[in-house]
Backbone bond lengths (Angstrom), bond angles and torsions (degrees), N, CA, C in turn:
res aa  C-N    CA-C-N  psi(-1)  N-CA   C-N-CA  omega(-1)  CA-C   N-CA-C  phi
1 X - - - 1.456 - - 1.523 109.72 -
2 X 1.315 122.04 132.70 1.487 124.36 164.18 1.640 136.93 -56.29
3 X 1.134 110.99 106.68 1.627 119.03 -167.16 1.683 108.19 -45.05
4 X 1.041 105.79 88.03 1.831 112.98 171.45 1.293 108.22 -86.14
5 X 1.075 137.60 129.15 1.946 138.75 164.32 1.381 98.73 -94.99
6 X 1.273 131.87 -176.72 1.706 143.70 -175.34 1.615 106.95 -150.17
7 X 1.451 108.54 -0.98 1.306 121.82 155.46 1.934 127.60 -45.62
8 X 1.223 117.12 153.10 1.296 108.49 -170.11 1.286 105.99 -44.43
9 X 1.433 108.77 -64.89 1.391 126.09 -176.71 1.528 113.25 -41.20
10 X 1.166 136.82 -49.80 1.465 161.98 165.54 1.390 89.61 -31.15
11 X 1.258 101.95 -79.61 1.743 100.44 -167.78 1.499 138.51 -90.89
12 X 1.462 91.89 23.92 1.298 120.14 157.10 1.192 109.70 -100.54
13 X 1.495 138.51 -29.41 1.011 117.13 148.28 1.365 140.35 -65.84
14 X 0.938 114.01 -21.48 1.852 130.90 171.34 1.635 98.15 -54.61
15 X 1.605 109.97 -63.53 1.334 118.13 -166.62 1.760 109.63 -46.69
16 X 1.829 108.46 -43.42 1.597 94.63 -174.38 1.525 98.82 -83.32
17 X 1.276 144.46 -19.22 1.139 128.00 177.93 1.666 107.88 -63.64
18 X 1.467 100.67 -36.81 1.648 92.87 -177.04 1.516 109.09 -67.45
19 X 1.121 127.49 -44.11 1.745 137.77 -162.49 1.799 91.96 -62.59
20 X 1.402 126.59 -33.65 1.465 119.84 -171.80 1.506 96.35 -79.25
21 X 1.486 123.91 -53.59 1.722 125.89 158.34 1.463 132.66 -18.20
22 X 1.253 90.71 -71.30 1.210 88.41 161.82 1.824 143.49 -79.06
23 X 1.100 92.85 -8.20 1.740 93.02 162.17 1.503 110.59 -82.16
24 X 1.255 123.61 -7.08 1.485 119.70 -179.23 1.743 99.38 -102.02
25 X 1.207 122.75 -41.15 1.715 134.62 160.83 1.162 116.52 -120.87
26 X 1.507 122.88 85.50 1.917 120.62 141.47 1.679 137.88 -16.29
27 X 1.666 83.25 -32.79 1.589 91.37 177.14 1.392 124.33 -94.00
28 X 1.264 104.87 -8.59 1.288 123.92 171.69 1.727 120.92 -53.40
29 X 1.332 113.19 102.21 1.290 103.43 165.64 1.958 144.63 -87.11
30 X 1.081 124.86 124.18 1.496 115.49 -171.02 1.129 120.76 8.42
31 X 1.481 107.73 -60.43 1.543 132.80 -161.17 1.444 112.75 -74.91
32 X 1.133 115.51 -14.49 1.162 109.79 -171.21 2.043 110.56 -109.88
33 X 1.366 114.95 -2.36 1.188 122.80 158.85 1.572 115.37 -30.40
34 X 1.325 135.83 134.78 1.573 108.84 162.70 0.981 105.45 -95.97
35 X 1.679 152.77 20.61 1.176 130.32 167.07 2.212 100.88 -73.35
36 X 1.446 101.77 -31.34 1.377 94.23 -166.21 1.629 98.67 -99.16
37 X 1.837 135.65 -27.95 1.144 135.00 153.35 1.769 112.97 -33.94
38 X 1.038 103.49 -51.11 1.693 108.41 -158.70 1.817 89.77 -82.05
39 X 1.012 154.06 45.09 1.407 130.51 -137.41 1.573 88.77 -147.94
40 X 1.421 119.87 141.87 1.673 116.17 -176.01 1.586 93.11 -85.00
41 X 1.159 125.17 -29.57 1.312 113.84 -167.25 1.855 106.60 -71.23
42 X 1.107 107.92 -68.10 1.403 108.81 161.70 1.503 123.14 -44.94
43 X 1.182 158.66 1.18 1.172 156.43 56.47 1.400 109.85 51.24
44 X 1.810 89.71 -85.28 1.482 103.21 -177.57 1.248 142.84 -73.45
45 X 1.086 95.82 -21.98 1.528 112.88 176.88 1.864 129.64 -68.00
46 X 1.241 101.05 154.38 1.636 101.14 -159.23 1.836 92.78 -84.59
47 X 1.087 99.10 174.00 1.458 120.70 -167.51 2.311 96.15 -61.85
48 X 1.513 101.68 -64.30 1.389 105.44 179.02 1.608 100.29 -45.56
49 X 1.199 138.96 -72.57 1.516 152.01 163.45 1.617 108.63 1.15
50 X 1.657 97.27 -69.98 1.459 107.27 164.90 1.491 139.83 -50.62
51 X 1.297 109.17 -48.39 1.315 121.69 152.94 1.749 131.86 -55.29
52 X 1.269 92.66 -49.65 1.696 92.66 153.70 1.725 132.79 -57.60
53 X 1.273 101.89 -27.76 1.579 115.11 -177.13 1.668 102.15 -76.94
54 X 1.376 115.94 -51.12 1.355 118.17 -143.44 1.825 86.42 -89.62
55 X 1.738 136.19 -23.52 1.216 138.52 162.22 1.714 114.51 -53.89
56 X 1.449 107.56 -43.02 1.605 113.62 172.50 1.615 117.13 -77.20
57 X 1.329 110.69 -11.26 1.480 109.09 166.94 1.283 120.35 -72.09
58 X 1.322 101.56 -64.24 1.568 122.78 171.95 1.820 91.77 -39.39
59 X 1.441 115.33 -92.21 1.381 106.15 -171.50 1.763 123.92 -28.37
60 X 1.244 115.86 -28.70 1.426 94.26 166.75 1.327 118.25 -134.50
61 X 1.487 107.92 37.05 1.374 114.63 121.67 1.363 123.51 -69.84
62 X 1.457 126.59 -42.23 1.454 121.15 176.80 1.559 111.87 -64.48
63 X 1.331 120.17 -10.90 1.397 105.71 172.82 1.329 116.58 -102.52
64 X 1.094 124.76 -8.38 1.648 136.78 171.70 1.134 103.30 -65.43
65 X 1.617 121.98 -48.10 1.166 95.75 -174.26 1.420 117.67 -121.98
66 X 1.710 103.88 33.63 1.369 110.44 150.96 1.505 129.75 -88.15
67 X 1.816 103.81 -9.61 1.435 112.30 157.32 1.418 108.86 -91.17
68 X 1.409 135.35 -13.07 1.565 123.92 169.51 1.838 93.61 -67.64
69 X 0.947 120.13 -1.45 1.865 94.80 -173.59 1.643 120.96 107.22
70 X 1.605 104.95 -17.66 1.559 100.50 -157.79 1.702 99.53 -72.58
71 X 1.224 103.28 159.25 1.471 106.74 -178.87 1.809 108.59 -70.70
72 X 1.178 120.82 144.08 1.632 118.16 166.61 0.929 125.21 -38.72
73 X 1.427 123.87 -59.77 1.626 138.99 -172.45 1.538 91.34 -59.75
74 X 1.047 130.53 -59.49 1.855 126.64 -171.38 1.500 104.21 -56.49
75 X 1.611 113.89 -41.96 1.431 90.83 -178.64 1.768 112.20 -79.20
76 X 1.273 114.62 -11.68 1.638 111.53 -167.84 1.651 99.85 -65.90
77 X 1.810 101.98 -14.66 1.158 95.96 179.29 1.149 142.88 -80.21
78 X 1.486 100.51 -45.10 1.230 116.24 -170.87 1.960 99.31 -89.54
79 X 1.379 126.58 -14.26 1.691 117.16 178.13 1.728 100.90 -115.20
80 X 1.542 103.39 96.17 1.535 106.53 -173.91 1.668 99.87 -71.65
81 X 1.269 120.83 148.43 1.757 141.21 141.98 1.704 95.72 -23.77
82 X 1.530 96.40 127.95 1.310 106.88 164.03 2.057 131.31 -75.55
């Protein structure tokens, strides 16, 4: 299984892996990444846990690539509310 943390740092990394994800799939949701699917920690974690993780992805995915330049409205699009 792939070493995932849920640490700040952790899920700031999740977030730019997701923001590159999702410009290649929109439909793509957090959760369904396999770096964080395949993951012992995610595994373990309770349903609230999960939901909290995959809300802090999204959130900095929206800021990754509000410092890449992309316009807001494009990202509101393509990273829906959990």
């Amino acid at each position: 299984m792939a070493k995932v943390t849920f640490s700040k740092a952790g899920l700031e990394a999740l977030g730019r892996k997701y923001a590159e994800a999702v410009l290649r799939d929109a439909s793509l949701p957090p959760e369904a990444m396999p770096l964080l699917a395949e993951s012992e920690e995610w595994a373990k974690a309770s349903d609230t846990l999960r939901k909290a993780v995959c809300d802090a992805i999204r959130d900095n995915a929206r800021r990754e690539l509000r410092h890449a330049g992309f316009p807001v409205e494009k990202i509101n699009q393509v990273i829906k509310r959990g």
